[in-house]
C-alpha positions in Angstrom: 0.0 0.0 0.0 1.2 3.4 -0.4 2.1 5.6 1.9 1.1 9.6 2.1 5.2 10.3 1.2 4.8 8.4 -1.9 2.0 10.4 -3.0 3.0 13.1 -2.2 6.0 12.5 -4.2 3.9 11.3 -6.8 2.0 14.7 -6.9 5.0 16.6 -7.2 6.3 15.1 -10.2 3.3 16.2 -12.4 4.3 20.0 -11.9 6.3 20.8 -15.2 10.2 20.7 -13.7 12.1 24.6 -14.1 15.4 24.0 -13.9 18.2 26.6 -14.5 22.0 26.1 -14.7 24.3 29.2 -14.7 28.0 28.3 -16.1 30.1 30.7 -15.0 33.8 31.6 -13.5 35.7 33.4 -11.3 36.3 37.5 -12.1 32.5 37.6 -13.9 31.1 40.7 -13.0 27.7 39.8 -15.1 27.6 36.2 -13.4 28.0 38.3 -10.1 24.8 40.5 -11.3 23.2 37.7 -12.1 23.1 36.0 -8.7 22.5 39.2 -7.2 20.0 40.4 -9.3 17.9 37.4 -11.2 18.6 34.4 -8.7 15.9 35.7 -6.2 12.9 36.3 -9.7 13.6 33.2 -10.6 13.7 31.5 -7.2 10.5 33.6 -6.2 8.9 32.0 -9.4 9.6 28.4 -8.5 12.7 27.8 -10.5 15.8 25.4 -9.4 18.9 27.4 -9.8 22.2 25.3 -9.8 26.3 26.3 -10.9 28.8 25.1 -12.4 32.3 26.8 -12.8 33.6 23.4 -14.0 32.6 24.0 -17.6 34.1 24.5 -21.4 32.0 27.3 -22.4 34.0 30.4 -23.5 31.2 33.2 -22.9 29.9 33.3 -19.0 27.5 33.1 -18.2 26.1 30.7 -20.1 22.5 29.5 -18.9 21.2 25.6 -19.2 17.4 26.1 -19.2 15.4 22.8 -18.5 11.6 23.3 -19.0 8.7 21.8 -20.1 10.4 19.0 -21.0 12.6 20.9 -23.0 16.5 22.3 -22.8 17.6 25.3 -24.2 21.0 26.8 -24.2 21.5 30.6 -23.9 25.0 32.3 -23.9 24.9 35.2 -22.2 23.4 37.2 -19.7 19.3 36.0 -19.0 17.4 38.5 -17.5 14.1 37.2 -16.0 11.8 38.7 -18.0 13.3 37.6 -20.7 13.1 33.8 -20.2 9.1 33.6 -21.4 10.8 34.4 -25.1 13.9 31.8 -24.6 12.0 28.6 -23.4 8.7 29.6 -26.1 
């Protein structure tokens, strides 16, 4: 029988997963801004915002987007307002 964790759990998983990943690396002013400045919109809005400064990318930051099932890439600086247009 199931318990009430396991449906909860079960619940949870239905809500469309948002998911951001900000490349970046030491000495990055705009990665700085970013944190300071978009983390808490996107946080407020029920994303999951992760780093990594272990990365290849030449341009930080660069911005993993999972949602809907989908993954976009965006090099550069994503404001929050912006993010509607990047994950259409």
């Amino acid at each position: 029988s199931l318990t009430t964790d396991q449906i909860s759990d079960d619940s949870k998983m239905v809500e469309p997963k948002k998911e951001i990943v900000i490349f970046t690396r030491a000495n990055c002013p705009p990665c700085d801004r970013w944190k300071r400045i978009e983390q808490p919109k996107f946080e407020r809005d029920g994303w999951k915002v992760a780093y990594c400064s272990d990365h290849n990318y030449g341009l930080t930051p660069t911005v993993l987007i999972e949602s809907n099932g989908k993954q976009v890439e965006h090099k550069g600086y994503l404001s929050f307002d912006k993010i509607e247009e990047v994950v259409k």
